[in-house]
C-alpha atoms as one frame of an Amber mdcrd trajectory, in Angstrom:
protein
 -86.795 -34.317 101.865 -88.835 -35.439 104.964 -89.083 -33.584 108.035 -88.526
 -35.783 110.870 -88.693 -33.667 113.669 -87.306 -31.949 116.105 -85.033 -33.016
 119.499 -85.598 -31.314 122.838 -83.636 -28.290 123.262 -79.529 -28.455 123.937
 -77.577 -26.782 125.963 -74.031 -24.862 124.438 -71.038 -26.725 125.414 -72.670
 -30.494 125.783 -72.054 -33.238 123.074 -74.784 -36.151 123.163 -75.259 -38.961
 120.374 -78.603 -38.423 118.111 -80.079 -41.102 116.252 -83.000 -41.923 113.478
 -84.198 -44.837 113.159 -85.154 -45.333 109.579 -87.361 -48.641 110.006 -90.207
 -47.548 108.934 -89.483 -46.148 106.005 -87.693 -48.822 104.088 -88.830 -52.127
 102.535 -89.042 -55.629 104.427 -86.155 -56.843 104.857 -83.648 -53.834 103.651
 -81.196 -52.006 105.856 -78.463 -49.229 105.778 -75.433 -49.773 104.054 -73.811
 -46.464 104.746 -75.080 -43.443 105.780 -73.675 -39.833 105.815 -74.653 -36.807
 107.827 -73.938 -32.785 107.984 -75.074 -30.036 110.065 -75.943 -26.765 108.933
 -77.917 -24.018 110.328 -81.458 -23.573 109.910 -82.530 -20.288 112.253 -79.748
 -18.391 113.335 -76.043 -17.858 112.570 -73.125 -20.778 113.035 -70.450 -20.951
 110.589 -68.846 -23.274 112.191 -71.863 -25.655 112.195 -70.319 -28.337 110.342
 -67.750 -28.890 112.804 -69.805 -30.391 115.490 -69.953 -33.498 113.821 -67.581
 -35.461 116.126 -66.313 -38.921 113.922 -68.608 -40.312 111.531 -72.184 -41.905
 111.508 -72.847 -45.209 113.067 -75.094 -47.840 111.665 -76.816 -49.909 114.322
 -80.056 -51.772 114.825 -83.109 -50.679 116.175 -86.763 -51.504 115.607 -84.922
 -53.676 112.742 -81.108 -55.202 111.962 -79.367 -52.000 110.851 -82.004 -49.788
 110.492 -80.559 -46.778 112.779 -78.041 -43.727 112.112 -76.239 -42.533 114.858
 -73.718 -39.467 115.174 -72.245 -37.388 118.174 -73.028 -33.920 117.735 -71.327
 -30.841 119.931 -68.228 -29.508 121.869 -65.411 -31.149 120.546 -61.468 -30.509
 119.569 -62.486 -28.979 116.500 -65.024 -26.677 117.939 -64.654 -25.707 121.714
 -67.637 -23.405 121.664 -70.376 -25.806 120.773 -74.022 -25.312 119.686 -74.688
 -21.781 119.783 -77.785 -20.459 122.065 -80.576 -19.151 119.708 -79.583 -21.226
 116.994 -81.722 -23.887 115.319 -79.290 -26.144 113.780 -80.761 -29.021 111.095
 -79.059 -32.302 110.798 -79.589 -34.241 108.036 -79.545 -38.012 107.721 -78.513
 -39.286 103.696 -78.345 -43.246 104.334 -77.891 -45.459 100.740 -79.517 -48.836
 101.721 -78.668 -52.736 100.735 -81.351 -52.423  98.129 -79.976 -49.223  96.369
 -82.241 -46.852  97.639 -81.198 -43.638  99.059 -83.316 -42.239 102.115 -82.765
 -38.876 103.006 -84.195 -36.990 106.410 -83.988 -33.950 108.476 -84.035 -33.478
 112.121 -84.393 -29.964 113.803 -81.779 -29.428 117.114 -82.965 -25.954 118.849
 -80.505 -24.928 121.518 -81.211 -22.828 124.228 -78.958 -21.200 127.026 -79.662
 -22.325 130.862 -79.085 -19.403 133.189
């Protein structure tokens, strides 16, 4: 599963939209059809992880029509606490395009604690 990267740190208690942008890895002229997303930890202890997902992933275009997978991610109803300082939470991106494929992809969200 690719790596894509990893977002500047967060800050416990925010919630802020992340996106991919899958352009460049599918074929001319495909797109996302639908797209799913969880959150689990990667360094660090949440076990409440998954329930920072707020709603579900949005499909909208970027570099190309309907190439992008958006989700809000942080303090919500179901989780009042937020990301977690110290914790390195990964996000992954599973997005089944027009063509059949399936395109799978990992971001890294560190979060730190501002004093």
């Amino acid at each position: 599963m690719p790596f894509g990267g990893q977002y500047s740190a967060r800050s416990p208690g925010e919630a802020r939209v992340f996106s991919f942008d899958f352009f460049n890895d599918l074929a001319a002229g495909d797109s996302i059809a639908s797209a799913a997303t969880t959150l689990t930890t990667y360094q660090g202890i949440d076990p409440n992880a998954d329930t920072l997902l707020i709603g579900s992933p949005t499909i909208i275009s970027g570099l190309g029509t309907n190439t992008v997978v958006a989700q809000k991610i942080g303090t919500n109803v179901n989780n009042a606490t937020g990301f977690l300082p110290g914790v390195v939470y990964r996000w992954t991106i599973t997005a089944q395009t027009a063509l059949g494929e399936t395109a799978v992809w990992d971001e890294w969200i560190p979060v730190v604690e501002i004093v």
